[in-house]
PDB file of the backbone (N, CA, C, O) and the ligand in Angstrom, with CONECT records:
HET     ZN  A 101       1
ATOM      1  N   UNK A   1       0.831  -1.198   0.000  1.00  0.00           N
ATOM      2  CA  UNK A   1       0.000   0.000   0.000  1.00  0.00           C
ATOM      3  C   UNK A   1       0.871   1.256   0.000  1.00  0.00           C
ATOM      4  O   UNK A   1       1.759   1.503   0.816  1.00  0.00           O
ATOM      5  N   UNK A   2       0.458   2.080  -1.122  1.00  0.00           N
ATOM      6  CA  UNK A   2       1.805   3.499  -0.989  1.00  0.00           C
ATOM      7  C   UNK A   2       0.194   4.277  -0.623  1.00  0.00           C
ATOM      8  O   UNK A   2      -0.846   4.224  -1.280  1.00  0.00           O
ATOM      9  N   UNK A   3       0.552   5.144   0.968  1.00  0.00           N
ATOM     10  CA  UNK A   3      -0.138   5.723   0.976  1.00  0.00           C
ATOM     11  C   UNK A   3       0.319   7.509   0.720  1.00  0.00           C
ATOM     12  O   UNK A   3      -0.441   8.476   0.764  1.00  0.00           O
ATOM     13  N   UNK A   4       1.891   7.490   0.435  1.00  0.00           N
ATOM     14  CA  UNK A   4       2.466   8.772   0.389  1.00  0.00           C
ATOM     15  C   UNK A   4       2.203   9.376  -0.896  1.00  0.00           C
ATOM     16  O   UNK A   4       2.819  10.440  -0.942  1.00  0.00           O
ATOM     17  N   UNK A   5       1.556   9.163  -1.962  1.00  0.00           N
ATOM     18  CA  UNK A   5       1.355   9.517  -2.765  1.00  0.00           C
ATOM     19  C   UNK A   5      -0.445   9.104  -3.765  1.00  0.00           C
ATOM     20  O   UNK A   5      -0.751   9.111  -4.957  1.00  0.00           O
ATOM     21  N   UNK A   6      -0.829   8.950  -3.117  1.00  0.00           N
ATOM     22  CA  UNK A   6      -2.722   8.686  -2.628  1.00  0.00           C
ATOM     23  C   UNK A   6      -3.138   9.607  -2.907  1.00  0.00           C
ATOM     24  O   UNK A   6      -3.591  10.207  -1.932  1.00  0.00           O
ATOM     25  N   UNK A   7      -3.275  10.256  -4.084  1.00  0.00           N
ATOM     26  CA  UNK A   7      -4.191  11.193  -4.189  1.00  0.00           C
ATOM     27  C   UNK A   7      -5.280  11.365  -4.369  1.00  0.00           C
ATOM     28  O   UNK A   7      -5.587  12.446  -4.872  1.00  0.00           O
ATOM     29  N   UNK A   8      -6.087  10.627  -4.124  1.00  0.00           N
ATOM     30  CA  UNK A   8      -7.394   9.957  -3.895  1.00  0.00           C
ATOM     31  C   UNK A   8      -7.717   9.588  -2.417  1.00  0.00           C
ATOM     32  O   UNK A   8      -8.529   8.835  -1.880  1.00  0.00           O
ATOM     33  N   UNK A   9      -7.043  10.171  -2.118  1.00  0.00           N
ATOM     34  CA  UNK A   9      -7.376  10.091  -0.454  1.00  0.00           C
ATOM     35  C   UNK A   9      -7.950  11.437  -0.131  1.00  0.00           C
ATOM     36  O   UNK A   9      -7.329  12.499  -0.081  1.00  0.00           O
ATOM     37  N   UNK A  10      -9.530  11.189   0.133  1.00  0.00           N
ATOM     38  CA  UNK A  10     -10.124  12.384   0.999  1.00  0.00           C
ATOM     39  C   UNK A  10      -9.379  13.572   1.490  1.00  0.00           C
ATOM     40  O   UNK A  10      -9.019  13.369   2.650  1.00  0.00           O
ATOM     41  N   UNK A  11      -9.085  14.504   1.135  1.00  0.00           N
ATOM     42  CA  UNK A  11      -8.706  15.914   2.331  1.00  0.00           C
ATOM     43  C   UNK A  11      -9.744  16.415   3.012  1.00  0.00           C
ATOM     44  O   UNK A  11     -10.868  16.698   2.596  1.00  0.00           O
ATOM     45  N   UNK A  12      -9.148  16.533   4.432  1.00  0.00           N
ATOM     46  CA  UNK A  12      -9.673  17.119   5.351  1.00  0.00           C
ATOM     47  C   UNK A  12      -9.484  18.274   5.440  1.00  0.00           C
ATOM     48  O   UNK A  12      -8.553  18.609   4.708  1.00  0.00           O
ATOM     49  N   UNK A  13     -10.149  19.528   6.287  1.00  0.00           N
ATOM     50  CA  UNK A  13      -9.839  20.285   6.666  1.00  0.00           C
ATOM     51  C   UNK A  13      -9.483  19.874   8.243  1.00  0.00           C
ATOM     52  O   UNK A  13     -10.236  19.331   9.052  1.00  0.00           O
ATOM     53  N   UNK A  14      -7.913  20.359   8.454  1.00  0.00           N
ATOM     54  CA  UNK A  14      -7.633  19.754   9.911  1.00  0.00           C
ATOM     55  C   UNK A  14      -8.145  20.564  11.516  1.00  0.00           C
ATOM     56  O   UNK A  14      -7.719  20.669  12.666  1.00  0.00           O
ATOM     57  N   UNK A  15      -9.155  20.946  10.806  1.00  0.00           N
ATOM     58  CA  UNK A  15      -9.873  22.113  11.766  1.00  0.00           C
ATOM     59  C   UNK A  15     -10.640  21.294  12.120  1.00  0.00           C
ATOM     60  O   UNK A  15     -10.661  20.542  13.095  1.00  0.00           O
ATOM     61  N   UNK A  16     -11.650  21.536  10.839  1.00  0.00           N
ATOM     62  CA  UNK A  16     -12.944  22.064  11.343  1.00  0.00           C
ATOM     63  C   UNK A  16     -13.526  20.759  10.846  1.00  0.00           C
ATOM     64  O   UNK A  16     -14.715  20.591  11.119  1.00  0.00           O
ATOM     65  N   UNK A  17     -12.738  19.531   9.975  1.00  0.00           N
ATOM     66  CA  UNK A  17     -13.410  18.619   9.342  1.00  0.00           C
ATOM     67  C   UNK A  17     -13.661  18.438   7.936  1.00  0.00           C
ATOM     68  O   UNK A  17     -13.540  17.397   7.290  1.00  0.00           O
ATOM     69  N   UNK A  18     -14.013  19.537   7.553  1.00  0.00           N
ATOM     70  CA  UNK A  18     -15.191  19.756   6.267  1.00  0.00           C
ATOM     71  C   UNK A  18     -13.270  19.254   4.683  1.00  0.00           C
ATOM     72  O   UNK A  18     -12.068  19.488   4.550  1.00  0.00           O
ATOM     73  N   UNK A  19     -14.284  18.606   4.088  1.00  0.00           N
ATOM     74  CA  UNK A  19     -14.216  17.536   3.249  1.00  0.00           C
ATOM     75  C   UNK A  19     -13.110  19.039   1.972  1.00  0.00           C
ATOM     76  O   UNK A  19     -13.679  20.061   1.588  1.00  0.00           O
ATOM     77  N   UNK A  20     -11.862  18.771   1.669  1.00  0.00           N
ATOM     78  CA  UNK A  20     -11.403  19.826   1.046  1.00  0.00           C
ATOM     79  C   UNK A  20     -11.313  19.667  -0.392  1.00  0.00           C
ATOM     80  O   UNK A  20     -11.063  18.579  -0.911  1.00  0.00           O
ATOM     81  N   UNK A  21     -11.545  20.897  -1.142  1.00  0.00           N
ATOM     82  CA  UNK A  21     -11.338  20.878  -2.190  1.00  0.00           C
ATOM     83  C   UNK A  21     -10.349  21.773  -3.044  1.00  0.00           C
ATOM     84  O   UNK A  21     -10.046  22.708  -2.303  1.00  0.00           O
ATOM     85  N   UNK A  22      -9.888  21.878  -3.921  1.00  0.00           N
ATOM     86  CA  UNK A  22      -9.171  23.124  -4.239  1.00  0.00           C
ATOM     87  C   UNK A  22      -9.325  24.325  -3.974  1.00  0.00           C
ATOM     88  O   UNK A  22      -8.320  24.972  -3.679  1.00  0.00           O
ATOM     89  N   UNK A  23     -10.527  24.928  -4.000  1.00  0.00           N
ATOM     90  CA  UNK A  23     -11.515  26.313  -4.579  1.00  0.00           C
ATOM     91  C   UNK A  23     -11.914  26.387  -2.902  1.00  0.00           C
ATOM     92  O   UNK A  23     -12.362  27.489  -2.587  1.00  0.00           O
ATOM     93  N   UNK A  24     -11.822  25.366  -1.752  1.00  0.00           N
ATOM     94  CA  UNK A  24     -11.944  26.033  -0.684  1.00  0.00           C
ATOM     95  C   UNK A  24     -10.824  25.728   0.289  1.00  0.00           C
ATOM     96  O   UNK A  24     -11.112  25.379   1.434  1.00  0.00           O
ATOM     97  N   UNK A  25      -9.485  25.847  -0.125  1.00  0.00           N
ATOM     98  CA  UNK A  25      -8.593  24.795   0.636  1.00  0.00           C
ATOM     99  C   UNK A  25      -7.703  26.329   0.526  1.00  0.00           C
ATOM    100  O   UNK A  25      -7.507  27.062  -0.444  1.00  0.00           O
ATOM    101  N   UNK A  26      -7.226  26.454   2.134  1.00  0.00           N
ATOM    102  CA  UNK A  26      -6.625  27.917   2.818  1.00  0.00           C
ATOM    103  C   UNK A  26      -5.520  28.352   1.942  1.00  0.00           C
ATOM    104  O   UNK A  26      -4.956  27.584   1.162  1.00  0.00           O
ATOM    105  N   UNK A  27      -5.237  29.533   2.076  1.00  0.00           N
ATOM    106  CA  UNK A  27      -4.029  30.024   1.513  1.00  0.00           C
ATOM    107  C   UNK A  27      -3.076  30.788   2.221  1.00  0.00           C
ATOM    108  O   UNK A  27      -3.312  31.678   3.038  1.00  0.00           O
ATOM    109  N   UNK A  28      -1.627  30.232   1.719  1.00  0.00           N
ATOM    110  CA  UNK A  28      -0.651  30.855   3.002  1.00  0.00           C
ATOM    111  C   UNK A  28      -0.189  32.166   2.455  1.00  0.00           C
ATOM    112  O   UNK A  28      -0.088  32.334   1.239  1.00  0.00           O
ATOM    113  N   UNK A  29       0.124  33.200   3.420  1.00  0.00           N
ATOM    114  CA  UNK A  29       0.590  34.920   2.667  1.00  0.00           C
ATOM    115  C   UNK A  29       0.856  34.807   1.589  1.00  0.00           C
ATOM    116  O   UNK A  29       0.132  35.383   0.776  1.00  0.00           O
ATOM    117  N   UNK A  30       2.104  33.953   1.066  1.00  0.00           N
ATOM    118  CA  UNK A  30       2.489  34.303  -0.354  1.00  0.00           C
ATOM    119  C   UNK A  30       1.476  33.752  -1.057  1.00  0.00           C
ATOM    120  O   UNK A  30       1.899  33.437  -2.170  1.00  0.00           O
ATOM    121  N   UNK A  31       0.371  33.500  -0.924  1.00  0.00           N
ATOM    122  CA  UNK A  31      -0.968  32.918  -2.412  1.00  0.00           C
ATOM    123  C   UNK A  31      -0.852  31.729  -2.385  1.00  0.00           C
ATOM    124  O   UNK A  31      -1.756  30.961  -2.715  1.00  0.00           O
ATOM    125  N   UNK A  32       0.503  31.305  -1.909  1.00  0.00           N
ATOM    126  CA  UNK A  32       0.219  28.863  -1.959  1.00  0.00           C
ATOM    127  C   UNK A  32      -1.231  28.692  -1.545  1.00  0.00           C
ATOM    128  O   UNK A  32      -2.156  29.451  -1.255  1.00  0.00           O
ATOM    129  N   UNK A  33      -1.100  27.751  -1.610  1.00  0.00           N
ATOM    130  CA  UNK A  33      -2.301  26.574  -0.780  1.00  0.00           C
ATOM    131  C   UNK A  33      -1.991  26.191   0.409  1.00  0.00           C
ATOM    132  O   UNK A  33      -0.848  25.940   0.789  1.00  0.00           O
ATOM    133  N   UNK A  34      -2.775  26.138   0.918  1.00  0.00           N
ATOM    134  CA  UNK A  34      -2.696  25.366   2.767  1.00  0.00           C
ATOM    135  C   UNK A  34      -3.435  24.106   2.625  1.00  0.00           C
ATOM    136  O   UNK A  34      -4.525  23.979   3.183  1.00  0.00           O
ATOM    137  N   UNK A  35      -2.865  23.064   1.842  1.00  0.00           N
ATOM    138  CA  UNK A  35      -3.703  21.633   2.122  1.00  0.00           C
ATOM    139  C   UNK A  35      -4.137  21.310   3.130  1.00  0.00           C
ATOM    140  O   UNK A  35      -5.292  20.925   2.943  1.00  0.00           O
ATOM    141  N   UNK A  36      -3.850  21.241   4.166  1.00  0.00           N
ATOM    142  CA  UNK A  36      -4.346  21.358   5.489  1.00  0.00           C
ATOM    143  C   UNK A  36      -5.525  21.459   6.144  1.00  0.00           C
ATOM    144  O   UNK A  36      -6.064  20.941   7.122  1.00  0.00           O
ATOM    145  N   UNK A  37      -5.833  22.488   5.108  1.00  0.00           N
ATOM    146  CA  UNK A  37      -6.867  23.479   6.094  1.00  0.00           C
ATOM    147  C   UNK A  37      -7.858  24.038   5.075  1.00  0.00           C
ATOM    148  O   UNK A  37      -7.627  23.787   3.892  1.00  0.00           O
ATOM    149  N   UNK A  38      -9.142  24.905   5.447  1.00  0.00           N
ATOM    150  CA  UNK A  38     -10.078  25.410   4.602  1.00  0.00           C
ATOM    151  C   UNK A  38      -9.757  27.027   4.842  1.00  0.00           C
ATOM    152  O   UNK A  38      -9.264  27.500   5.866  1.00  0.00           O
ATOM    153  N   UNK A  39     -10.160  27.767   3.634  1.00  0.00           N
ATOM    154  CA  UNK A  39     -10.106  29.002   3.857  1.00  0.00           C
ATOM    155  C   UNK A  39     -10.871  29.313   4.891  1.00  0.00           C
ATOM    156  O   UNK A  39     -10.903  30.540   4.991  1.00  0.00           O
ATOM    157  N   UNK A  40     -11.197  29.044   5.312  1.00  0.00           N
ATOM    158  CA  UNK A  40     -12.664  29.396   6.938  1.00  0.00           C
ATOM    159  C   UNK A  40     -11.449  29.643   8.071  1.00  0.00           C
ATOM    160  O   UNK A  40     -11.085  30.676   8.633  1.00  0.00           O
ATOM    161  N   UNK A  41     -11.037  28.432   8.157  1.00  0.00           N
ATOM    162  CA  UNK A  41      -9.873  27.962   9.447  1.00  0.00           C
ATOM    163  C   UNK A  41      -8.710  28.950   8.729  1.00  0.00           C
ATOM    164  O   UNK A  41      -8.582  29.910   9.489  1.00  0.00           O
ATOM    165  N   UNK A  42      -8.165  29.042   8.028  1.00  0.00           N
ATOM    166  CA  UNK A  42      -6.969  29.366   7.778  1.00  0.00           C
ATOM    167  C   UNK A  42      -6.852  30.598   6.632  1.00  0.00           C
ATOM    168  O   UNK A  42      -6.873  30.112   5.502  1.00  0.00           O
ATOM    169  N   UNK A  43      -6.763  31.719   6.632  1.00  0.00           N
ATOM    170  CA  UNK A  43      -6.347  32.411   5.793  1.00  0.00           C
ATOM    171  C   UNK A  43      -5.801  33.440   6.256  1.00  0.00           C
ATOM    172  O   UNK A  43      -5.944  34.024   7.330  1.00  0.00           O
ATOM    173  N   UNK A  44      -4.701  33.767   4.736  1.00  0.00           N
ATOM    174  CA  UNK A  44      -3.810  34.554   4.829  1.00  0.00           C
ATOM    175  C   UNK A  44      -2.484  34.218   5.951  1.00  0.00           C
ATOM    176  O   UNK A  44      -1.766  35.010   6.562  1.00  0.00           O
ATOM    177  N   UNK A  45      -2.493  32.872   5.937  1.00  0.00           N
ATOM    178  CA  UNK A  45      -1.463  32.388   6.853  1.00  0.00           C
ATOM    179  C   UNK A  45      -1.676  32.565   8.380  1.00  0.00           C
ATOM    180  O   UNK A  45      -0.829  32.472   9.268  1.00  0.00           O
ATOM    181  N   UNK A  46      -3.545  32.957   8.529  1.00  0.00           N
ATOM    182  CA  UNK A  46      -3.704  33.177   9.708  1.00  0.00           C
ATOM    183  C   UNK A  46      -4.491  32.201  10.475  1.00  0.00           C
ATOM    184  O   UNK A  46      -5.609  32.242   9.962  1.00  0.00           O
ATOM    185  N   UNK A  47      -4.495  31.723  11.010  1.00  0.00           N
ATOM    186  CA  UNK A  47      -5.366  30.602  12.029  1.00  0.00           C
ATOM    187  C   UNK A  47      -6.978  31.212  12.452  1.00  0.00           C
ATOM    188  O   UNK A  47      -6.849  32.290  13.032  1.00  0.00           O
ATOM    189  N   UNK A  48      -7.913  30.947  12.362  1.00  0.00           N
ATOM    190  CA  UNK A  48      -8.989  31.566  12.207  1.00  0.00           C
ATOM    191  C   UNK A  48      -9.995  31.370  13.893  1.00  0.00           C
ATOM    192  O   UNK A  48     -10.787  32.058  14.538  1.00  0.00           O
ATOM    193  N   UNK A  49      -9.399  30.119  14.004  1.00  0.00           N
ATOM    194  CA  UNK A  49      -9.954  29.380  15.491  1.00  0.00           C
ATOM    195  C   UNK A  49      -8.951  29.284  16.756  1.00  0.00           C
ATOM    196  O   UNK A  49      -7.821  28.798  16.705  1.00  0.00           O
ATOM    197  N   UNK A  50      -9.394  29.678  17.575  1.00  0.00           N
ATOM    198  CA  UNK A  50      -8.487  29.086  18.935  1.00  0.00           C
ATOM    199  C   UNK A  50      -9.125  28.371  19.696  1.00  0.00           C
ATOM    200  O   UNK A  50      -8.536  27.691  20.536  1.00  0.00           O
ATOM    201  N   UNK A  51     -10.305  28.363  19.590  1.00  0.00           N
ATOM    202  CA  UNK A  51     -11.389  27.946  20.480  1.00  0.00           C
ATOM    203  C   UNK A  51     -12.347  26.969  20.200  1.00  0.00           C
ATOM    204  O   UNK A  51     -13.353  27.333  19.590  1.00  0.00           O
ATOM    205  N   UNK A  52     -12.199  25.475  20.620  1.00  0.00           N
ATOM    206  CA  UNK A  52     -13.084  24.453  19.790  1.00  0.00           C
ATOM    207  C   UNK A  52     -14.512  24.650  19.494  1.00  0.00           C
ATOM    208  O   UNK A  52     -15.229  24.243  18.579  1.00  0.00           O
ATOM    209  N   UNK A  53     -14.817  25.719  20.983  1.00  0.00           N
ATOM    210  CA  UNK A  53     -16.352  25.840  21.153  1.00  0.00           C
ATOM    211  C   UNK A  53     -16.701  26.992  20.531  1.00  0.00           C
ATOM    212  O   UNK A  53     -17.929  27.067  20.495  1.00  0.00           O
ATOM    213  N   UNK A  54     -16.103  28.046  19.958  1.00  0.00           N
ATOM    214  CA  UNK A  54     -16.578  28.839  19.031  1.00  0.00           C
ATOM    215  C   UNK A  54     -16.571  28.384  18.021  1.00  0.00           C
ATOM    216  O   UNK A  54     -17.552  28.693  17.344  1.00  0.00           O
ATOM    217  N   UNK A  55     -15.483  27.387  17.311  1.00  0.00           N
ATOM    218  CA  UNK A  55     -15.606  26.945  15.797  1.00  0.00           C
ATOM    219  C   UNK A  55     -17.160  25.742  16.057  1.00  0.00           C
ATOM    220  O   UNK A  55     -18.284  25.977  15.614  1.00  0.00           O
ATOM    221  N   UNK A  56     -16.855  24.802  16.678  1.00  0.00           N
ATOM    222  CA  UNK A  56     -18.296  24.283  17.049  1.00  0.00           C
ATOM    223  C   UNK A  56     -19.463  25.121  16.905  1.00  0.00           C
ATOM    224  O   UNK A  56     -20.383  24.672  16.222  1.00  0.00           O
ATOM    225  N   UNK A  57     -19.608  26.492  17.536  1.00  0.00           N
ATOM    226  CA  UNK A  57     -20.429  27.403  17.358  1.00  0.00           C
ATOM    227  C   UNK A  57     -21.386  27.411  15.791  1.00  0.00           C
ATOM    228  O   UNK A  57     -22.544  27.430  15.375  1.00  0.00           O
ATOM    229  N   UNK A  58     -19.857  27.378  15.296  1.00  0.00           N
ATOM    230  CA  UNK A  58     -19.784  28.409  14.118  1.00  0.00           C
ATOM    231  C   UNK A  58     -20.662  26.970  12.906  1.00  0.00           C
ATOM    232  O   UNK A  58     -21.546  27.132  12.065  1.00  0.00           O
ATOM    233  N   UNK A  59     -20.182  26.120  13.184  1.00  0.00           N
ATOM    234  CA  UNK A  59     -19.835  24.904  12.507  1.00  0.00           C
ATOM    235  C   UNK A  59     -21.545  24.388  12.708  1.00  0.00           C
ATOM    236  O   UNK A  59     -22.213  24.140  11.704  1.00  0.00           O
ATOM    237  N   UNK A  60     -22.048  24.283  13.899  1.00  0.00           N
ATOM    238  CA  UNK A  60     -23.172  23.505  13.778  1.00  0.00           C
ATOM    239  C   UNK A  60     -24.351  24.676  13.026  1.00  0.00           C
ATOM    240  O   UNK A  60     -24.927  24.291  12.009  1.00  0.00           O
ATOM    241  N   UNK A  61     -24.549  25.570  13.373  1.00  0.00           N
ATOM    242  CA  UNK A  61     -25.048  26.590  12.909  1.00  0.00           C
ATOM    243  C   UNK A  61     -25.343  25.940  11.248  1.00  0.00           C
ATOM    244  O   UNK A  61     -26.380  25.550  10.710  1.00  0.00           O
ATOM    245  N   UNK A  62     -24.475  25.999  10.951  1.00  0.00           N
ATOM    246  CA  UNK A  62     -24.628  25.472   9.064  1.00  0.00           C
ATOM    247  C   UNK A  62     -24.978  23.883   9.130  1.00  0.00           C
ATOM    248  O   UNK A  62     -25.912  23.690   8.351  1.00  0.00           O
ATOM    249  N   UNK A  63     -24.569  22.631   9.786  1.00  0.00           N
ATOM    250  CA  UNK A  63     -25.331  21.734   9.865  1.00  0.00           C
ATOM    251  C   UNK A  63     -26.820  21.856  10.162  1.00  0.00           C
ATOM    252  O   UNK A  63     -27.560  21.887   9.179  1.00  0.00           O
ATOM    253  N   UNK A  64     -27.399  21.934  11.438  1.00  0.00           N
ATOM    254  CA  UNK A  64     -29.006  21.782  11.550  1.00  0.00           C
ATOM    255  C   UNK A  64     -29.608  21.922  10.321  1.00  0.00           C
ATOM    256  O   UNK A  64     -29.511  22.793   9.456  1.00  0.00           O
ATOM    257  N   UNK A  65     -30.233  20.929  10.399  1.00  0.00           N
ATOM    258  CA  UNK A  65     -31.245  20.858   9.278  1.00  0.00           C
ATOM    259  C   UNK A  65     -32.523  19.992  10.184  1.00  0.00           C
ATOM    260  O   UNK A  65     -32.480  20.016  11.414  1.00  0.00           O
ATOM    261  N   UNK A  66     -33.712  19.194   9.409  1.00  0.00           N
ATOM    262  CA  UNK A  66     -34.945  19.377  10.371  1.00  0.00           C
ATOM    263  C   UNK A  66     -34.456  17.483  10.473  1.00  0.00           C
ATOM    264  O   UNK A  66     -35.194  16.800  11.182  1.00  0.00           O
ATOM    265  N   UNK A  67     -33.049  16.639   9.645  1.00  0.00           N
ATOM    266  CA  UNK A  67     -32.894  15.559  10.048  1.00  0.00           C
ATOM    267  C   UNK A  67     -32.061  15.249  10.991  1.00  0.00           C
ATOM    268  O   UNK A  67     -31.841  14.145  11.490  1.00  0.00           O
ATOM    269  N   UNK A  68     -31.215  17.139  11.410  1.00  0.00           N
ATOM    270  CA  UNK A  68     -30.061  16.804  12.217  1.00  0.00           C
ATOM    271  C   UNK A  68     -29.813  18.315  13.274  1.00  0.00           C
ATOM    272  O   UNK A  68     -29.339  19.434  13.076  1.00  0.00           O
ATOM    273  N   UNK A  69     -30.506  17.502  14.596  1.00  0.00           N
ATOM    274  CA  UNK A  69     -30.344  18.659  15.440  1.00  0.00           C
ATOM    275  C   UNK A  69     -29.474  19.629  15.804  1.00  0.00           C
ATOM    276  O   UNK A  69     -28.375  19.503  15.263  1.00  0.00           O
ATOM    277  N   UNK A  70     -29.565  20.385  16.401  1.00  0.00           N
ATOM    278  CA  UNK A  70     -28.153  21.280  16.871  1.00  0.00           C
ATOM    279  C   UNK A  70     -27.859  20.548  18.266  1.00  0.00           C
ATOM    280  O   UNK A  70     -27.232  21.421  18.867  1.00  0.00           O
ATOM    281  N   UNK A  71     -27.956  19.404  19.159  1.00  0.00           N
ATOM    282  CA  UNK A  71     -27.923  18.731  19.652  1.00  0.00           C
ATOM    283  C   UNK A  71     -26.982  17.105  19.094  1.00  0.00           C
ATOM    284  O   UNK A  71     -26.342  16.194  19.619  1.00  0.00           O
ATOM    285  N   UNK A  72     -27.367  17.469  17.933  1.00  0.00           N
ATOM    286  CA  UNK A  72     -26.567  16.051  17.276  1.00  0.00           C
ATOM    287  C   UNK A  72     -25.637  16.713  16.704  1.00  0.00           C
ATOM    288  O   UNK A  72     -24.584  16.696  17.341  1.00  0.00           O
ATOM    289  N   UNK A  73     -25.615  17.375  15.609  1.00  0.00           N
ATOM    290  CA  UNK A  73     -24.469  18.628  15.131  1.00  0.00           C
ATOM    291  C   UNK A  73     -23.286  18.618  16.507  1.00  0.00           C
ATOM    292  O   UNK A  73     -22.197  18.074  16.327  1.00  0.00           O
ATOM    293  N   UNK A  74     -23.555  19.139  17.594  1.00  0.00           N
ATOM    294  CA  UNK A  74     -22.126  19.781  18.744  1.00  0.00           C
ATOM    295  C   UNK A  74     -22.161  18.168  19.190  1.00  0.00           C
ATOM    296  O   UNK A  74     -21.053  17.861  19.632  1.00  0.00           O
ATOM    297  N   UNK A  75     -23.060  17.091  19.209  1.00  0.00           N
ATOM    298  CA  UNK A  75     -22.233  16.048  19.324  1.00  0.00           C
ATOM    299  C   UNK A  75     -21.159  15.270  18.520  1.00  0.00           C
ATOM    300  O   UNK A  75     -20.171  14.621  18.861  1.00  0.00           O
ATOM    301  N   UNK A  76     -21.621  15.523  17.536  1.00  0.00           N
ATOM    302  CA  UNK A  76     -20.589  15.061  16.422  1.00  0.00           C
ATOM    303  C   UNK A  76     -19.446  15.716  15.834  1.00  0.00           C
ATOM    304  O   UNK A  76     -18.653  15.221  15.033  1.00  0.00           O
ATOM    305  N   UNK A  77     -19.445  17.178  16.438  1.00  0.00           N
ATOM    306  CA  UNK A  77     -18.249  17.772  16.166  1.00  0.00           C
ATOM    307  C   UNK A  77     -17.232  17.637  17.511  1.00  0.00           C
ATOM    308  O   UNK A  77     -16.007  17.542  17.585  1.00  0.00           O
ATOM    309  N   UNK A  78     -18.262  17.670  18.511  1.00  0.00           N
ATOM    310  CA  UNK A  78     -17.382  17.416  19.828  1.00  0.00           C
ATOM    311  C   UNK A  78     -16.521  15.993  19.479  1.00  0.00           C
ATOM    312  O   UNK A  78     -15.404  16.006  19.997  1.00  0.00           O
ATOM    313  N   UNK A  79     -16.802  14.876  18.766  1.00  0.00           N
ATOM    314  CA  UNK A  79     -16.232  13.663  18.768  1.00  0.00           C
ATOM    315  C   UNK A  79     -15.128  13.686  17.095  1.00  0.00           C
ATOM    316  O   UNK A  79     -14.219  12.915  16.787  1.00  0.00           O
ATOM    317  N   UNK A  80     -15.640  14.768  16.391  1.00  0.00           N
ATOM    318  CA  UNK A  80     -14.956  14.798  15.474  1.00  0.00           C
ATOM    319  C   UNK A  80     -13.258  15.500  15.400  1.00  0.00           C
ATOM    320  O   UNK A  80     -12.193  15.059  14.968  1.00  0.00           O
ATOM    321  N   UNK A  81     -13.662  16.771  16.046  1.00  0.00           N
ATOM    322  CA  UNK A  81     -12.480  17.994  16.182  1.00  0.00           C
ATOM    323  C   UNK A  81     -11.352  17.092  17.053  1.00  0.00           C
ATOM    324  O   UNK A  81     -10.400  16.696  16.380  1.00  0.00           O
ATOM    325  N   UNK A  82     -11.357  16.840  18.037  1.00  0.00           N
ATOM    326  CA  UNK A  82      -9.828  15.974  18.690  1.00  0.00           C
ATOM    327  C   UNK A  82      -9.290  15.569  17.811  1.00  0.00           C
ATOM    328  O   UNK A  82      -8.175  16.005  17.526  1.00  0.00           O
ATOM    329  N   UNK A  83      -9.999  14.423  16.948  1.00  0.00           N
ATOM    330  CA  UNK A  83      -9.124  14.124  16.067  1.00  0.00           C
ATOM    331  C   UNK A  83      -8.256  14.137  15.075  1.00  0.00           C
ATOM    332  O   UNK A  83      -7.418  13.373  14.595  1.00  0.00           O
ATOM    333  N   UNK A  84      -8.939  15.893  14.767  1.00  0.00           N
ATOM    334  CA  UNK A  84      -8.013  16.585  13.831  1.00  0.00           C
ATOM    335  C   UNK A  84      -6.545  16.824  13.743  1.00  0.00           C
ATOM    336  O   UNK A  84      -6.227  15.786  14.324  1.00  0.00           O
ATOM    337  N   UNK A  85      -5.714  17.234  13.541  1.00  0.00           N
ATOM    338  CA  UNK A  85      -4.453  17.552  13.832  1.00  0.00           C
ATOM    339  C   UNK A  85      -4.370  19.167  14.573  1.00  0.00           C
ATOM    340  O   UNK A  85      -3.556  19.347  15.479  1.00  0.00           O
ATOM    341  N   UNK A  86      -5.191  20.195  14.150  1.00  0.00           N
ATOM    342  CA  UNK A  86      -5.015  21.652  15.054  1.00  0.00           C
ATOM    343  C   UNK A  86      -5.214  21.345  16.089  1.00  0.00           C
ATOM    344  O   UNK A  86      -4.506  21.870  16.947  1.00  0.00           O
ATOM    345  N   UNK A  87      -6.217  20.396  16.510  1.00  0.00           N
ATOM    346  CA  UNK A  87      -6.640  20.241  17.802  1.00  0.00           C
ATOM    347  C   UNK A  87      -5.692  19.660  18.491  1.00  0.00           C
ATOM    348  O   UNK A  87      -5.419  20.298  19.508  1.00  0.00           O
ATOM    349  N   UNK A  88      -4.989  18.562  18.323  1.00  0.00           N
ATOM    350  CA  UNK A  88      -4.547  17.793  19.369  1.00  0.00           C
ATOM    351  C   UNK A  88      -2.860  18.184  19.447  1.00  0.00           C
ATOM    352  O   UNK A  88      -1.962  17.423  19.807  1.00  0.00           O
ATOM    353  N   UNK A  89      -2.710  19.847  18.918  1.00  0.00           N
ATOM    354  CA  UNK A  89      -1.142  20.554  19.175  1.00  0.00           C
ATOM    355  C   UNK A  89      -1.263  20.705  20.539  1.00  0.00           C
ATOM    356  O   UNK A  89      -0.340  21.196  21.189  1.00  0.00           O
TER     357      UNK A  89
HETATM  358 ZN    ZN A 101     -11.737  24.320   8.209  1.00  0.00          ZN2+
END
């Protein structure tokens, strides 16, 4: 299995979760890309979150919908975010 060169492997955003794509994937000062991360979490080489429970905030807000509570939303981000990499610096 070569997984070092998998480019077909899902990107994350190492924030916040959300599934990355080119067109929303952060950018560092000089204009690169931040694979890493989503422009939300990360731009301009700046870190956007310090705080799990404000990005949670921020994050379930746009989940709820009438199949998925804001009760299930902060549970599933509460179990999601640790596992990220920002989180567990
Ligand atoms: Zn993000």
């Amino acid at each position: 299995m070569n997984t070092k060169s998998d480019s077909s492997r899902e990107r994350r955003c190492q924030c916040c979760g959300m599934p990355l794509e080119d067109a929303i994937t952060g950018k560092n000062k000089d204009g690169t890309l931040n694979e890493d991360y989503c422009r939300w979490c990360y731009a301009d080489g700046t870190y956007t979150y310090n705080d799990m429970d404000e990005l949670i905030d921020v994050c379930v807000k746009h989940m709820v919908n009438e199949s998925f509570t804001e009760q299930q939303a902060r549970a599933y981000m509460k179990q999601l975010l640790p596992t990220l990499d920002y989180w567990k610096r």
